[in-house]
PyMOL Python script that loads the backbone (N, CA, C, O; Angstrom):
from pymol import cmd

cmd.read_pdbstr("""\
ATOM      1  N   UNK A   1       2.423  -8.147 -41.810  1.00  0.00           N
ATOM      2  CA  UNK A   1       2.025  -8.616 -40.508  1.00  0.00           C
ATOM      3  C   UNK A   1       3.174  -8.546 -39.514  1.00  0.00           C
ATOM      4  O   UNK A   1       2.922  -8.699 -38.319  1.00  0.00           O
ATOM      5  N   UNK A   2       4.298  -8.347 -39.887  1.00  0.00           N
ATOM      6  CA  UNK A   2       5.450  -8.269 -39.366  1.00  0.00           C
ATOM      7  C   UNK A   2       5.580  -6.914 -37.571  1.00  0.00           C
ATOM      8  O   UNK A   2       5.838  -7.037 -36.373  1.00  0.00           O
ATOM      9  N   UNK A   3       5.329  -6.173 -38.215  1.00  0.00           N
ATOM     10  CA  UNK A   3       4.628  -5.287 -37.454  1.00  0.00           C
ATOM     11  C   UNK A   3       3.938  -5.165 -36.074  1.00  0.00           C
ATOM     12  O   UNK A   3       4.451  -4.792 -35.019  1.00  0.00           O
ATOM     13  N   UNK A   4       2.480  -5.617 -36.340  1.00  0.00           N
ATOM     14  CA  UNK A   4       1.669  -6.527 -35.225  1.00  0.00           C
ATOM     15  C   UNK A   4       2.542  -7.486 -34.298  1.00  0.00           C
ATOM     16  O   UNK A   4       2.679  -7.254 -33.097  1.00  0.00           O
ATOM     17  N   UNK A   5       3.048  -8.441 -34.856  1.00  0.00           N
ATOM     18  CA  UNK A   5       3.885  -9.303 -34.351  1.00  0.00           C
ATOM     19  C   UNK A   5       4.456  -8.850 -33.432  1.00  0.00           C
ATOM     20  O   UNK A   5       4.217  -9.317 -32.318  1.00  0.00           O
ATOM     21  N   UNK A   6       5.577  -7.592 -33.617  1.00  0.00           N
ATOM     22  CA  UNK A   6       6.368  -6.952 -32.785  1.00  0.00           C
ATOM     23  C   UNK A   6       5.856  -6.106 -31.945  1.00  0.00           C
ATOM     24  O   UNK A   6       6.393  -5.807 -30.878  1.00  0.00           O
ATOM     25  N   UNK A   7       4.742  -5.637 -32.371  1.00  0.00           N
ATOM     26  CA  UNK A   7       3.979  -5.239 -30.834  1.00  0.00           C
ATOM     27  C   UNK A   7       3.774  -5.853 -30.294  1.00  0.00           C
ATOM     28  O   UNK A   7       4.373  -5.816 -29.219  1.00  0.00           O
ATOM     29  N   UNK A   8       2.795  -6.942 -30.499  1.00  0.00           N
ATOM     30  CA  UNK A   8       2.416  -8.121 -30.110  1.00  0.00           C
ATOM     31  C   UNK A   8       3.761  -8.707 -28.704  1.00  0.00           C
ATOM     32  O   UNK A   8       3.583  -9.046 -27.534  1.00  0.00           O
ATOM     33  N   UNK A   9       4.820  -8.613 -29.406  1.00  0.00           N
ATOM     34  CA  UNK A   9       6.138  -8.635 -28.191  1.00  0.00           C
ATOM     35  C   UNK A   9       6.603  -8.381 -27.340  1.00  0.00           C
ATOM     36  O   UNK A   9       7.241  -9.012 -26.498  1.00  0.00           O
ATOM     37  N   UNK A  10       6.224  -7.018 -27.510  1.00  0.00           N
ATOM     38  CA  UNK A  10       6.693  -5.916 -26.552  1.00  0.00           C
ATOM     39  C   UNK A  10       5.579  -5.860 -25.331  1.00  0.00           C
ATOM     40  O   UNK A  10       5.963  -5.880 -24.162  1.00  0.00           O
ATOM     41  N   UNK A  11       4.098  -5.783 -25.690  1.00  0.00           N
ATOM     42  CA  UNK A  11       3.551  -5.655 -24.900  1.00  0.00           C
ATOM     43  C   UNK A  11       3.578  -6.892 -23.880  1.00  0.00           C
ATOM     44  O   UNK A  11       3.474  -6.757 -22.661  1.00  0.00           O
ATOM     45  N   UNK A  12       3.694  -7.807 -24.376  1.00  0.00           N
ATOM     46  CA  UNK A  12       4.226  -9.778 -23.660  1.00  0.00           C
ATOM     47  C   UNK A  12       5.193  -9.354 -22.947  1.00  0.00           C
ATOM     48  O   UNK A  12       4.984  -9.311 -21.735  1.00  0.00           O
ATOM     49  N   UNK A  13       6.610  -8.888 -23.489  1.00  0.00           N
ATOM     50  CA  UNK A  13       7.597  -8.465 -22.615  1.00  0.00           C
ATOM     51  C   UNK A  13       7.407  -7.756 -21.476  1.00  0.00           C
ATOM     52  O   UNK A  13       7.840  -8.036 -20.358  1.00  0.00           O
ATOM     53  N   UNK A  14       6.343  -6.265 -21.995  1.00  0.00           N
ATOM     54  CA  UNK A  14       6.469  -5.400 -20.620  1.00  0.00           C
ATOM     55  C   UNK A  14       5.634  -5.960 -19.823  1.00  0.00           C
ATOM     56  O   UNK A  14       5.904  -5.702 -18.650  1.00  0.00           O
ATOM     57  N   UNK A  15       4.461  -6.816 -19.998  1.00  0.00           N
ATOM     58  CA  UNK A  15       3.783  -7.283 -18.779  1.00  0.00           C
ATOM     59  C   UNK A  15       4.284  -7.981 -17.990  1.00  0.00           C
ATOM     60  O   UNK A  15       4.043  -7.817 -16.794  1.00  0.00           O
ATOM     61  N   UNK A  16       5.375  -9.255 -18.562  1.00  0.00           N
ATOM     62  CA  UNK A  16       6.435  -9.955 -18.068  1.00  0.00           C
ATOM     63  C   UNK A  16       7.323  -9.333 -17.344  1.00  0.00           C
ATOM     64  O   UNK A  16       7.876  -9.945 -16.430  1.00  0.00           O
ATOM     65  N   UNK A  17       7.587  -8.191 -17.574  1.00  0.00           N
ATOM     66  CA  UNK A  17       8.797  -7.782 -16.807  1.00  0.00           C
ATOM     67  C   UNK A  17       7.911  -6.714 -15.739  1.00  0.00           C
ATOM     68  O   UNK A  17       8.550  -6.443 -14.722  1.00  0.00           O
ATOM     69  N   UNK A  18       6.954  -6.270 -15.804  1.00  0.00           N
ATOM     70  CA  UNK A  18       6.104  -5.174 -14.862  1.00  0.00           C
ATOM     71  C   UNK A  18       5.783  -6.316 -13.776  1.00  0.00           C
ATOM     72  O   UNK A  18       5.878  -6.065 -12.574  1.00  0.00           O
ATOM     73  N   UNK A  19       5.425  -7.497 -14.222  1.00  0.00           N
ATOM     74  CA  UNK A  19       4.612  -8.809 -13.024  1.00  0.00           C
ATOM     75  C   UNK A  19       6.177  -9.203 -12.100  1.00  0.00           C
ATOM     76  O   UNK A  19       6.296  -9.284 -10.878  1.00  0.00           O
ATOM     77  N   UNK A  20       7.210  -9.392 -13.119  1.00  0.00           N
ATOM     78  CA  UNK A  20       8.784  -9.779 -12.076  1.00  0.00           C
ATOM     79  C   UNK A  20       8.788  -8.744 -11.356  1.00  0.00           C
ATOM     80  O   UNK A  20       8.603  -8.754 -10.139  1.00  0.00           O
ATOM     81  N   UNK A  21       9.100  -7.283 -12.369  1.00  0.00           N
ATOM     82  CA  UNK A  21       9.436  -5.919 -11.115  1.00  0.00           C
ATOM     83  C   UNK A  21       8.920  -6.469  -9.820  1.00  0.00           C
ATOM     84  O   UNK A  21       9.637  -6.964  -8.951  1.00  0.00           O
ATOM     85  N   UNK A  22       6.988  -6.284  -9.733  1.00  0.00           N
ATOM     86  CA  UNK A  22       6.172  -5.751  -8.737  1.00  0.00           C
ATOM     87  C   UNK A  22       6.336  -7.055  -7.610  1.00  0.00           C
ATOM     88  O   UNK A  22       6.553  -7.036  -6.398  1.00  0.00           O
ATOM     89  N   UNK A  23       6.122  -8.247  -8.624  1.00  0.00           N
ATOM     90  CA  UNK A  23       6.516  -9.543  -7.414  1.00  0.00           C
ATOM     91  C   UNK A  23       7.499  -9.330  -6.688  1.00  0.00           C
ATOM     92  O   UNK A  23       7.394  -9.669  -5.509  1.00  0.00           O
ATOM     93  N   UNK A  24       9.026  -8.574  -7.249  1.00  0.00           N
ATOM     94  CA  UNK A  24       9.759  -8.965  -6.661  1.00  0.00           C
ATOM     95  C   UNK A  24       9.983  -7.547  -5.829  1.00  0.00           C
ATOM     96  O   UNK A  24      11.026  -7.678  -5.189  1.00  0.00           O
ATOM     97  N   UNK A  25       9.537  -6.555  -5.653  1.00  0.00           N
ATOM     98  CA  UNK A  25       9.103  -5.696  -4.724  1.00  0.00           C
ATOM     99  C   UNK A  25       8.234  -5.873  -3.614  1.00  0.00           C
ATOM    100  O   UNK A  25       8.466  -5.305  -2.547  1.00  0.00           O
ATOM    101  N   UNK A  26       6.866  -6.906  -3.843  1.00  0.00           N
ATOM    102  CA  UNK A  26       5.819  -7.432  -2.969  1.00  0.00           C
ATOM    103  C   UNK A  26       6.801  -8.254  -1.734  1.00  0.00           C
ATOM    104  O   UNK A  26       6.596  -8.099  -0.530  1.00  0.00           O
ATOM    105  N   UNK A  27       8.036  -9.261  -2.382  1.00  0.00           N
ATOM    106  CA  UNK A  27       8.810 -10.252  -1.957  1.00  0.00           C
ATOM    107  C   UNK A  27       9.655  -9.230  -0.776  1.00  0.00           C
ATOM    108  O   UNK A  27       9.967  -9.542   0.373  1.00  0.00           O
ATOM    109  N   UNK A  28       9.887  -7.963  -1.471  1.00  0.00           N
ATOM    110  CA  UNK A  28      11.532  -7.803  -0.426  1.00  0.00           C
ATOM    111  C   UNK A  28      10.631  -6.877   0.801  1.00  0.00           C
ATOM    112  O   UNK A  28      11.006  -6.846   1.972  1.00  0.00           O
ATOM    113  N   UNK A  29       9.422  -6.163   0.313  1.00  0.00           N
ATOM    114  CA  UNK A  29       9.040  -5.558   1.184  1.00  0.00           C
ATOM    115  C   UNK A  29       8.401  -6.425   2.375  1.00  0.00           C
ATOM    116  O   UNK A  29       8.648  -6.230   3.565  1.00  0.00           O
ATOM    117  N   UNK A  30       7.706  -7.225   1.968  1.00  0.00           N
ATOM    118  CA  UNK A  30       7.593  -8.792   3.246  1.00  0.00           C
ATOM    119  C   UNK A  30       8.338  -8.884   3.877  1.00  0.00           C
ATOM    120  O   UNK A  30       8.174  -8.903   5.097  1.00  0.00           O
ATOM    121  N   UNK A  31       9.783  -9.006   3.130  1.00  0.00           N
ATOM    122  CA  UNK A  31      10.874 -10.035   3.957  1.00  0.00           C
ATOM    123  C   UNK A  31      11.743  -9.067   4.648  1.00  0.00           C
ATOM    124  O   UNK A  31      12.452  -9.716   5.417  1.00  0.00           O
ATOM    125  N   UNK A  32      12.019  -7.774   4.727  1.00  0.00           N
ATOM    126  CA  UNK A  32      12.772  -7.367   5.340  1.00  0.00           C
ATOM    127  C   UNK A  32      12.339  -6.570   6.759  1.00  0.00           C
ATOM    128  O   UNK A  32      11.240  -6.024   6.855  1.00  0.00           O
ATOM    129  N   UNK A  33      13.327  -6.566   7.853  1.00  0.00           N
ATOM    130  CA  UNK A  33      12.532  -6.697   8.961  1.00  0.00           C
ATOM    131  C   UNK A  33      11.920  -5.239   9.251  1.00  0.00           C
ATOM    132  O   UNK A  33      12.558  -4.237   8.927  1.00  0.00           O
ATOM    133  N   UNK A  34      10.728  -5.155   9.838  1.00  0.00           N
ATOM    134  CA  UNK A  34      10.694  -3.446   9.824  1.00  0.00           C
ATOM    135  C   UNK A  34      10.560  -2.938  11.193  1.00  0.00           C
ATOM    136  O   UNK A  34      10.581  -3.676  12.178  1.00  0.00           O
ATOM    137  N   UNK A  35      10.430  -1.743  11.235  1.00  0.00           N
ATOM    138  CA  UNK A  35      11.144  -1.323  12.492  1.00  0.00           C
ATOM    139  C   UNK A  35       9.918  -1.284  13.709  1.00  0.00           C
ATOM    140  O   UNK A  35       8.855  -1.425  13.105  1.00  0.00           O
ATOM    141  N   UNK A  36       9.681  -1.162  15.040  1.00  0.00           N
ATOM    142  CA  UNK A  36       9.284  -1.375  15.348  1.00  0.00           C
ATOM    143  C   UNK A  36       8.051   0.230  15.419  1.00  0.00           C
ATOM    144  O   UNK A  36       8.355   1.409  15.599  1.00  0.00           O
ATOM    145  N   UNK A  37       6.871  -0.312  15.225  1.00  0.00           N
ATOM    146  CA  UNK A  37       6.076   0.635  14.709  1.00  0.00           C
ATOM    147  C   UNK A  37       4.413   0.643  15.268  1.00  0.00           C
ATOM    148  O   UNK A  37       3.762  -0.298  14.814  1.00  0.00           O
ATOM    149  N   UNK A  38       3.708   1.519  16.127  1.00  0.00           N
ATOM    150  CA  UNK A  38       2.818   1.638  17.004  1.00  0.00           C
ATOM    151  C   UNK A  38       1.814   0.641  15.969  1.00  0.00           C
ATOM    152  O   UNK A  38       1.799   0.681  14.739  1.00  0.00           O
ATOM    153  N   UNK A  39       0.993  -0.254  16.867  1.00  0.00           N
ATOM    154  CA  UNK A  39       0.245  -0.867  16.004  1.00  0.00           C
ATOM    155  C   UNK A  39      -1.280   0.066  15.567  1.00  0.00           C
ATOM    156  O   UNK A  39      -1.707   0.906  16.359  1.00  0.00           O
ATOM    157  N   UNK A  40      -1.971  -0.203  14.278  1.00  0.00           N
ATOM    158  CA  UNK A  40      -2.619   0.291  13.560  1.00  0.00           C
ATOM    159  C   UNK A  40      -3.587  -0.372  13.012  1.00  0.00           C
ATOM    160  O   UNK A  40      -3.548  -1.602  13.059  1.00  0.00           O
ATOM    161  N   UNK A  41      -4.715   0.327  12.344  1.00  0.00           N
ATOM    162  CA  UNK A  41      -5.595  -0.681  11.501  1.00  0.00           C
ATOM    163  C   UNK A  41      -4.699  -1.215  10.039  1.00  0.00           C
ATOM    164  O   UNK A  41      -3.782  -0.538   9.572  1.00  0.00           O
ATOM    165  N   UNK A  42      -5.148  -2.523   9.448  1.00  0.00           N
ATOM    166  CA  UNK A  42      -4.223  -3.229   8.210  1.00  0.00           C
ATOM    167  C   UNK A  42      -4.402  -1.933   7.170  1.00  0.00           C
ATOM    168  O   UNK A  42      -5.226  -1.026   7.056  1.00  0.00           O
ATOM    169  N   UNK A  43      -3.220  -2.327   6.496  1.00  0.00           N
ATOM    170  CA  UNK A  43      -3.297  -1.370   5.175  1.00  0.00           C
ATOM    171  C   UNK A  43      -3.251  -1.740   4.124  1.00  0.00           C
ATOM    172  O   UNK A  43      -2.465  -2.662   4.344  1.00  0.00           O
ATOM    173  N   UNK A  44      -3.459  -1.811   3.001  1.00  0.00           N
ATOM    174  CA  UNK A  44      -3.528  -2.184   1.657  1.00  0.00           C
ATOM    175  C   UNK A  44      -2.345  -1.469   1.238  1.00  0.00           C
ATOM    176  O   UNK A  44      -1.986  -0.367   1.652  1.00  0.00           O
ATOM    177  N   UNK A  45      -1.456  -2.594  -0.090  1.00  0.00           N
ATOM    178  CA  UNK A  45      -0.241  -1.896  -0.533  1.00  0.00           C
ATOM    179  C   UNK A  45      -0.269  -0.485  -1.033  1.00  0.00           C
ATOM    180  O   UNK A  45      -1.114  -0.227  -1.890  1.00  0.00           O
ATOM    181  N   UNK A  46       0.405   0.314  -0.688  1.00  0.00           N
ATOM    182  CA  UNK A  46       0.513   1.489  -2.026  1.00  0.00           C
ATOM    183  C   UNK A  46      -0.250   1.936  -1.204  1.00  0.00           C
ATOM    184  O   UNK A  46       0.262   2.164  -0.108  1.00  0.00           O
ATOM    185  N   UNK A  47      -1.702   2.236  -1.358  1.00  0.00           N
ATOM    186  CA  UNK A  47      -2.528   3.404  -0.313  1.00  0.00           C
ATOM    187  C   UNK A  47      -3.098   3.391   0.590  1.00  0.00           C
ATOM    188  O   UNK A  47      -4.004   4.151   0.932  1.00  0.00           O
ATOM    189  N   UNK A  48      -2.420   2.057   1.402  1.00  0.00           N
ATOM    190  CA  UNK A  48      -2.347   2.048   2.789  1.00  0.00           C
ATOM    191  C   UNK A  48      -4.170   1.962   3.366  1.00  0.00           C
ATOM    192  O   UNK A  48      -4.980   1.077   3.090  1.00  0.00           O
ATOM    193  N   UNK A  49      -4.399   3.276   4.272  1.00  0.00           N
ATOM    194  CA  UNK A  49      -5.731   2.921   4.692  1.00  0.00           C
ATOM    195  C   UNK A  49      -7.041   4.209   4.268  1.00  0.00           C
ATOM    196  O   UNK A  49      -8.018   4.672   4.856  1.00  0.00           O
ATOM    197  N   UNK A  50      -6.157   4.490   2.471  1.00  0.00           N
ATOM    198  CA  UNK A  50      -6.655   5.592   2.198  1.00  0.00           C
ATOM    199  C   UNK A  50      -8.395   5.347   1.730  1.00  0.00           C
ATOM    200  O   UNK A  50      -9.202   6.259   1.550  1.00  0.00           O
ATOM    201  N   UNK A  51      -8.712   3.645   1.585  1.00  0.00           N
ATOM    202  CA  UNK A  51     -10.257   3.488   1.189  1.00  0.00           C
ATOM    203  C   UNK A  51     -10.993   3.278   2.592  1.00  0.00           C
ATOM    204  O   UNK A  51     -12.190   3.042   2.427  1.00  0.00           O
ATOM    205  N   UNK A  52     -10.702   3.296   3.560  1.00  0.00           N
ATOM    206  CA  UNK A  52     -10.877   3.202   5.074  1.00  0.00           C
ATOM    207  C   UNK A  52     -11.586   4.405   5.299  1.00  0.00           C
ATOM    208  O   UNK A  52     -12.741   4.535   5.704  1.00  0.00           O
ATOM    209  N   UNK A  53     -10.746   5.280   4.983  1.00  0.00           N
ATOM    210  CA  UNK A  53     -11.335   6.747   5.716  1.00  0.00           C
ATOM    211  C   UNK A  53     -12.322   7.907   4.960  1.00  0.00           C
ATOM    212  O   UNK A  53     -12.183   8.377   3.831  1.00  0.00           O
ATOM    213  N   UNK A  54     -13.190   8.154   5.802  1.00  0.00           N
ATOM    214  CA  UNK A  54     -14.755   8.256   5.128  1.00  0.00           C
ATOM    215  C   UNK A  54     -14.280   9.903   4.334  1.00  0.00           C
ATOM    216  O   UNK A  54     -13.365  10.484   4.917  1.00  0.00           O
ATOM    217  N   UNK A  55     -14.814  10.543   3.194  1.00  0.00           N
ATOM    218  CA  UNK A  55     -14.466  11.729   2.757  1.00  0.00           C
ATOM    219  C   UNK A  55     -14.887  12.726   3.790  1.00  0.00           C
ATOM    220  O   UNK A  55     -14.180  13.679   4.117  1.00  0.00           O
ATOM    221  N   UNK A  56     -15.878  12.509   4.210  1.00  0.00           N
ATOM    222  CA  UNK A  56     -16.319  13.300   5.446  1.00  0.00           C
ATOM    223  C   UNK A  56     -16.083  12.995   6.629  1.00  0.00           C
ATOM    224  O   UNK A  56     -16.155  11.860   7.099  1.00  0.00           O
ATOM    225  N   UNK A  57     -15.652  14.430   7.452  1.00  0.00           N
ATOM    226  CA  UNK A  57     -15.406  14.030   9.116  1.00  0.00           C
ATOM    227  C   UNK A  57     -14.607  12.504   9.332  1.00  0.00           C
ATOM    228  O   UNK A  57     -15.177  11.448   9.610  1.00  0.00           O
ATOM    229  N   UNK A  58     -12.845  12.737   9.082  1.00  0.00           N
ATOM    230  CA  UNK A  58     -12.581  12.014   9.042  1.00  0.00           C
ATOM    231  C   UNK A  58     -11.616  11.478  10.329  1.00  0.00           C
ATOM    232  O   UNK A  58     -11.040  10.414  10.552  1.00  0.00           O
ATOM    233  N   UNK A  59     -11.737  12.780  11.073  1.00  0.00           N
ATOM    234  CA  UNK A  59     -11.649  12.979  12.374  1.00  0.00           C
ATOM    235  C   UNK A  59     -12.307  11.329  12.948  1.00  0.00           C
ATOM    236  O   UNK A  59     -11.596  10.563  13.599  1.00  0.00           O
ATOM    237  N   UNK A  60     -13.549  11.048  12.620  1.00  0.00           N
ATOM    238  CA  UNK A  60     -14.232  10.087  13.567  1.00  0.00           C
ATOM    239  C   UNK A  60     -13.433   9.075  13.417  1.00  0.00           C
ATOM    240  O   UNK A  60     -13.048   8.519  14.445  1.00  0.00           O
ATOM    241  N   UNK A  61     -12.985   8.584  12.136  1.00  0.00           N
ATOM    242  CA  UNK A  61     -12.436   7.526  11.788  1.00  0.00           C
ATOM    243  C   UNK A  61     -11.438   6.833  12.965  1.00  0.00           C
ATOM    244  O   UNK A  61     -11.418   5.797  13.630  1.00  0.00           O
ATOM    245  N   UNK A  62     -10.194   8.700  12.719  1.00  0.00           N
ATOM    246  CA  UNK A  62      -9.431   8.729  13.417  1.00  0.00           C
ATOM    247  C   UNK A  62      -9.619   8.657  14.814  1.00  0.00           C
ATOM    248  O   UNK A  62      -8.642   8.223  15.424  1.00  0.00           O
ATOM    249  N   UNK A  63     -10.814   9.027  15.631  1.00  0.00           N
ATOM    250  CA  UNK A  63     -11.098   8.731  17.360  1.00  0.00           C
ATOM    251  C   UNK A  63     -11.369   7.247  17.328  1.00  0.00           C
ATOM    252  O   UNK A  63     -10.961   6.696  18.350  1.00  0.00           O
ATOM    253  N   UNK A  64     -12.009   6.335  16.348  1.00  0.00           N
ATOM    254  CA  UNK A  64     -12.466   4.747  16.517  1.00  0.00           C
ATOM    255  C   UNK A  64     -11.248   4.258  16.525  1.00  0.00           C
ATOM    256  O   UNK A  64     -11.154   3.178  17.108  1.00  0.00           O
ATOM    257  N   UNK A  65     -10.030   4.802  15.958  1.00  0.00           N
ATOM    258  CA  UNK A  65      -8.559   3.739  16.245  1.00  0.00           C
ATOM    259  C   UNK A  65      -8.148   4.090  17.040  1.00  0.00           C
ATOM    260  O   UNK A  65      -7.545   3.256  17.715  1.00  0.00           O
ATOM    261  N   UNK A  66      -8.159   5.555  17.553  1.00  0.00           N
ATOM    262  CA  UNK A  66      -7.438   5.685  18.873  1.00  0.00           C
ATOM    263  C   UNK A  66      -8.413   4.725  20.002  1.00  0.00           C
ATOM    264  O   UNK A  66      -7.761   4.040  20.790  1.00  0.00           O
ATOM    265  N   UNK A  67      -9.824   4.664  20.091  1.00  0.00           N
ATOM    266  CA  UNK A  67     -10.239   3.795  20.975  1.00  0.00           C
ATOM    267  C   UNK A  67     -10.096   2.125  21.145  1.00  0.00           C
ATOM    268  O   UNK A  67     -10.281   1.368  22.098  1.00  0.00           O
ATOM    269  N   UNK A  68      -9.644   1.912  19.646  1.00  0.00           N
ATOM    270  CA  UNK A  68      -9.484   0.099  18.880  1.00  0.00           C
ATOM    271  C   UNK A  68      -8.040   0.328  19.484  1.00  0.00           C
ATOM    272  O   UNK A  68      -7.867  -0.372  20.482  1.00  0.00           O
ATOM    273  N   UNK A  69      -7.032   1.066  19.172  1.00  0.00           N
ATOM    274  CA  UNK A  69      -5.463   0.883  18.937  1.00  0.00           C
ATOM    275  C   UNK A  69      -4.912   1.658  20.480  1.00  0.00           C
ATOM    276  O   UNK A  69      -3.809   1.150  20.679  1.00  0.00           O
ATOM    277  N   UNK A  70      -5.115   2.329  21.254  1.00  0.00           N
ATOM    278  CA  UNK A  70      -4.575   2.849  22.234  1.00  0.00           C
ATOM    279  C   UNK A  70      -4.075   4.459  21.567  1.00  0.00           C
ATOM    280  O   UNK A  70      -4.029   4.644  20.351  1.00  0.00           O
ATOM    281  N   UNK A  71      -3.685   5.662  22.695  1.00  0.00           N
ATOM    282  CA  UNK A  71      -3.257   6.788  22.065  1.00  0.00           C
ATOM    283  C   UNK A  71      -2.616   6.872  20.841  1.00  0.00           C
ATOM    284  O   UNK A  71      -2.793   7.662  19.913  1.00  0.00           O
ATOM    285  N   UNK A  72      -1.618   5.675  21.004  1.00  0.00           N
ATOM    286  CA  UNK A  72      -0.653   5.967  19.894  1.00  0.00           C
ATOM    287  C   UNK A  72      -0.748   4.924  18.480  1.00  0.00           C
ATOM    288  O   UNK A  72      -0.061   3.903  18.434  1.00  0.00           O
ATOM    289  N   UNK A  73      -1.349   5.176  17.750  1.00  0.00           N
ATOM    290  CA  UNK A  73      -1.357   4.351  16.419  1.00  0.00           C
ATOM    291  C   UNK A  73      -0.957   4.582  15.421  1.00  0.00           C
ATOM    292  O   UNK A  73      -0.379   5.667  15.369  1.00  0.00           O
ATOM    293  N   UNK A  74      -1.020   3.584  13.812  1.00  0.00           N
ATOM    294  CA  UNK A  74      -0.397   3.957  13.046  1.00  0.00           C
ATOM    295  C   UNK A  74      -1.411   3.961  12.286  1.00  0.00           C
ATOM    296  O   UNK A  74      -2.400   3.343  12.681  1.00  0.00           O
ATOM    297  N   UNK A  75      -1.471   4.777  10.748  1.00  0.00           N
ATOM    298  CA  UNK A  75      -2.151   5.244  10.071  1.00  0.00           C
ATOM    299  C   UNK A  75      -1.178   5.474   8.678  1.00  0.00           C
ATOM    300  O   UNK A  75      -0.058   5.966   8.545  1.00  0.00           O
ATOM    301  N   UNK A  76      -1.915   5.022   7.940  1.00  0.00           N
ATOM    302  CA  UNK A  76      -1.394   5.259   6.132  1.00  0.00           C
ATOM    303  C   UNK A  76      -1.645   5.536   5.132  1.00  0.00           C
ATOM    304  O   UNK A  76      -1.549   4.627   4.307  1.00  0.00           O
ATOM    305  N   UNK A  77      -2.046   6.743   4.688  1.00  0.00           N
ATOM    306  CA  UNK A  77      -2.411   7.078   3.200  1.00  0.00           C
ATOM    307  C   UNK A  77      -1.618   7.610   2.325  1.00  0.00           C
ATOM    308  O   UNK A  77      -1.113   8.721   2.482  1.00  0.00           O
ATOM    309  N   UNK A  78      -1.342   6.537   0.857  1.00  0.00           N
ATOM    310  CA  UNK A  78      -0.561   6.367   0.145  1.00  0.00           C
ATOM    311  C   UNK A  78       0.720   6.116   0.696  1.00  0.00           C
ATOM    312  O   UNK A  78       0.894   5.119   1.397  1.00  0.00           O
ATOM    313  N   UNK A  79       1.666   6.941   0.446  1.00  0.00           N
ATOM    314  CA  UNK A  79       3.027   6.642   1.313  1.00  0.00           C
ATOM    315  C   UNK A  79       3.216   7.368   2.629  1.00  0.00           C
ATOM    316  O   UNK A  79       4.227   7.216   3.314  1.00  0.00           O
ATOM    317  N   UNK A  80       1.822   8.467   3.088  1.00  0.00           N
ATOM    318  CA  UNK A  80       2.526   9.317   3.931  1.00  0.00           C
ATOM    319  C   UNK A  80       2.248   8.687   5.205  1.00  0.00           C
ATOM    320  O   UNK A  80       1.113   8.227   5.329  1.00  0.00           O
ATOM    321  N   UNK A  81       3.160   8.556   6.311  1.00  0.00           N
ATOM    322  CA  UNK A  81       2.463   7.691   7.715  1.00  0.00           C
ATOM    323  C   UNK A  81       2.392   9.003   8.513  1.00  0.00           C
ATOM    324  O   UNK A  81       3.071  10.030   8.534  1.00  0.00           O
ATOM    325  N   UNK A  82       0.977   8.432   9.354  1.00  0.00           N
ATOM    326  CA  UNK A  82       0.562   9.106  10.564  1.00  0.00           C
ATOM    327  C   UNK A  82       0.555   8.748  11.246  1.00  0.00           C
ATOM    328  O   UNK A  82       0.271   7.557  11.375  1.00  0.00           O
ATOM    329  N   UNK A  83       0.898   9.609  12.284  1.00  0.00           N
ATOM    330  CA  UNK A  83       0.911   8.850  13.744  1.00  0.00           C
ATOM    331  C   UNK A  83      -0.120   9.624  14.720  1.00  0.00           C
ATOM    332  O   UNK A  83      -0.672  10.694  14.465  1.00  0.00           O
ATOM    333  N   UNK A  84      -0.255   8.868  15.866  1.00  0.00           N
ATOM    334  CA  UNK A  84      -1.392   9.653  16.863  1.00  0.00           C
ATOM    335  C   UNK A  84      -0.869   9.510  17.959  1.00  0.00           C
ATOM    336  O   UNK A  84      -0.499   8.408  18.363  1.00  0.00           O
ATOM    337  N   UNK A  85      -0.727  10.806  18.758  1.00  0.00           N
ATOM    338  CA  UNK A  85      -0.425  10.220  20.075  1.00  0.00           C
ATOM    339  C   UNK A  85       0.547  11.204  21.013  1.00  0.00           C
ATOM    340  O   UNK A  85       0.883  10.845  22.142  1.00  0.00           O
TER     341      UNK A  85
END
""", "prot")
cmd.dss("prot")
cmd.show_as("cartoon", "prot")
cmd.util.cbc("prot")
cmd.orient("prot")
């Protein structure tokens, strides 16, 4: 049974240490100040406003924020930023 056990460990460990990593990534990306940046619709971590935008004609999406946000807005899928304007 010795075995089990020690998996049993490891997998405890890496979830423990994957939940510190990501918290403490969630923490610094909050807290540090960011630069000043055209305002946009909200984004979800990591892929931003990639469940937002329809697979089709996504163009429209993009004319409803330029009319919500002014010419120039911000836009995010996954890490890449877009801008308009």
């Amino acid at each position: 049974m010795e075995p089990s056990f020690i998996a049993d460990n490891s997998v405890v460990a890496l979830a423990i240490g994957s939940f510190a990593f990501l918290s403490t990534l969630y923490v610094y990306r909050k807290a540090r100040p960011s630069a000043v940046l055209p305002p946009g619709p909200p984004q979800s971590p990591v892929v931003g406003n990639l469940f937002q935008m329809p697979k089709e004609q996504p163009w429209l999406k993009y004319a409803e924020w330029a009319e919500q946000y002014g010419e120039s807005y911000l836009a995010k899928e996954w890490e890449m930023i877009k801008t308009s304007g």
